[in-house]
N, C-alpha and C positions, 0 to 999 in steps of 0.2 A: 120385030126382032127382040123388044128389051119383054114382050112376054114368052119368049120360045126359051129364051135365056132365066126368065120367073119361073118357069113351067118345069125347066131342068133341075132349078134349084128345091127344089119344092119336092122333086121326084129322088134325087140325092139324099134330101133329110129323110122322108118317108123311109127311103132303102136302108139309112143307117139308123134311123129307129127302129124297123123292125129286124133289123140283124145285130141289133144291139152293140154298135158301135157307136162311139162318143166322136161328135162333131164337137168338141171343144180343145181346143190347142192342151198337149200333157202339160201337165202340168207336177210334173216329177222324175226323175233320172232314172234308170235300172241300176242298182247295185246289186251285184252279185254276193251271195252268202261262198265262204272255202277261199275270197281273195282278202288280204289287208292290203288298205288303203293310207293315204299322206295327206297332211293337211294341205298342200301342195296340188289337191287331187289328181295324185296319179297312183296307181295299184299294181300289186306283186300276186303273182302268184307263184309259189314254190313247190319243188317237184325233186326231192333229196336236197343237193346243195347246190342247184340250180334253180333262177326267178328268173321267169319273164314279166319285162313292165311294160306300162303301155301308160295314156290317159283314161280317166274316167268319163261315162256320158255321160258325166255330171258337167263335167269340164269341157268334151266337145262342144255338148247343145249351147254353153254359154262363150263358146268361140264363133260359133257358127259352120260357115261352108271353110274345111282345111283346105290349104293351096300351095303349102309348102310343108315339108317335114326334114328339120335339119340332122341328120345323125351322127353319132360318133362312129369313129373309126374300133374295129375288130381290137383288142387286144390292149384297150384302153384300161385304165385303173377308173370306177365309180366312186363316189364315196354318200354315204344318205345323208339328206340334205342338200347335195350341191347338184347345181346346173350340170349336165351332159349334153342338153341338145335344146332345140325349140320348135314349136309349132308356131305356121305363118296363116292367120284365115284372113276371110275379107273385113273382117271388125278389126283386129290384132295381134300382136305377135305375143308369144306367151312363151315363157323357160319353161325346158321339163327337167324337172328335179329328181335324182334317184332315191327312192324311198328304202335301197342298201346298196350297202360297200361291198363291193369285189371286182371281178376283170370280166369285161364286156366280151362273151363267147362266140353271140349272133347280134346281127343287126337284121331288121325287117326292110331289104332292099327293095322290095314291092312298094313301098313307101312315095318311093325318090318316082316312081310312073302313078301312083294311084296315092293319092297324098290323102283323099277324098274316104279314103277306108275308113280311118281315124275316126270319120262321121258315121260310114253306114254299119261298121263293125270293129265298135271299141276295145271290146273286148275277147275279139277273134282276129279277123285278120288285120285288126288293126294295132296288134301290136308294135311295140318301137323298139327295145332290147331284149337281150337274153342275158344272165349276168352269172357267172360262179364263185356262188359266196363267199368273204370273206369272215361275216359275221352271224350267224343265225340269229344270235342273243338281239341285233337289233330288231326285230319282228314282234318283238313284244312293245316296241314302243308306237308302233304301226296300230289306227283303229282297224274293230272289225266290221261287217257290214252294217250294225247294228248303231253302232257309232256311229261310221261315216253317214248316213241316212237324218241320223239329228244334227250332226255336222252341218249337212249343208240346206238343211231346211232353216235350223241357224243364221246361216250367212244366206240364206236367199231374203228370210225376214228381213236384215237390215238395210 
C-alpha cells in the first residue's frame, strides 16, 4: 500500500514538472493593477462615483477558510477608515474597514450563503459593498498596486 501511494506521488511531481507547475505552496497574493488598496487590506475599485469594496487575497489567504461574512445594512453612511462589517474564518475574526466615505448602494448578499467566495474569488464574486461616493479626493491617499505588493511583502517579512 505505502508504495502504490510512493508510486502516486512520484507520478504527480513528474506530471507537474513537466507541465510546469510548481509544487511549492504560493508564496505570494495577486494584486490586481486599475484597483487602490488600504493598509487595512481591503481594495476599491471605482467606476464614476461609484466603488465597489471587497478584501484583498492578500488578506483572505492570511484568514484562511471565510465562514462567515458580516454585512452592513443598504443605505448605511461608510466613512474610510472605519469598521462597516467583519469577516469570520476558522483562524479569526477580522474588521472590514472602508477604504471610502459615502452611502452603501449594494451589499454582496451571496455572501450571507456562500461566505467561502471571499477565498475562491476575492476579487470577483467576492465582493462585500458597493458604495456612492462621497469623497473622490480620498483615493489619492489609497496605495496602488504597486505599493500595496511592497506593503505586504513588508509586513509578511516581519
Amino acid at each position: 500500500m505505502a508504495m502504490a501511494a510512493s508510486s502516486r506521488l512520484l507520478w504527480a511531481s513528474r506530471a507537474a514538472a513537466y507541465l510546469r507547475i510548481s509544487t511549492f505552496p504560493r508564496a505570494f497574493s495577486t494584486v490586481l493593477k486599475d484597483l487602490k488598496y488600504a493598509e487595512t487590506h481591503e481594495w476599491v475599485k471605482v467606476e464614476g462615483d461609484s466603488a465597489t469594496v471587497g478584501i484583498t487575497d492578500h488578506a483572505q489567504d492570511h484568514l484562511g477558510d471565510v465562514v462567515y461574512v458580516e454585512l452592513p445594512e443598504v443605505g448605511i453612511s461608510v466613512s474610510q477608515g472605519k469598521n462597516f462589517g467583519a469577516v469570520e474564518s476558522v483562524k479569526a475574526t477580522s474588521d472590514i474597514n472602508s477604504p471610502v466615505s459615502g452611502e452603501v448602494v449594494e451589499v454582496n448578499q451571496k455572501l450571507s450563503e456562500e461566505p467561502g467566495l471571499v477565498n475562491a474569488s476575492p476579487f470577483d464574486k467576492g465582493w462585500v459593498i458597493k458604495v456612492k461616493l462621497s469623497d473622490s479626493g480620498e483615493l489619492s491617499s489609497l496605495m496602488d498596486d504597486e505599493k500595496y505588493s511592497k506593503f505586504c511583502e513588508e509586513e509578511d517579512s516581519h
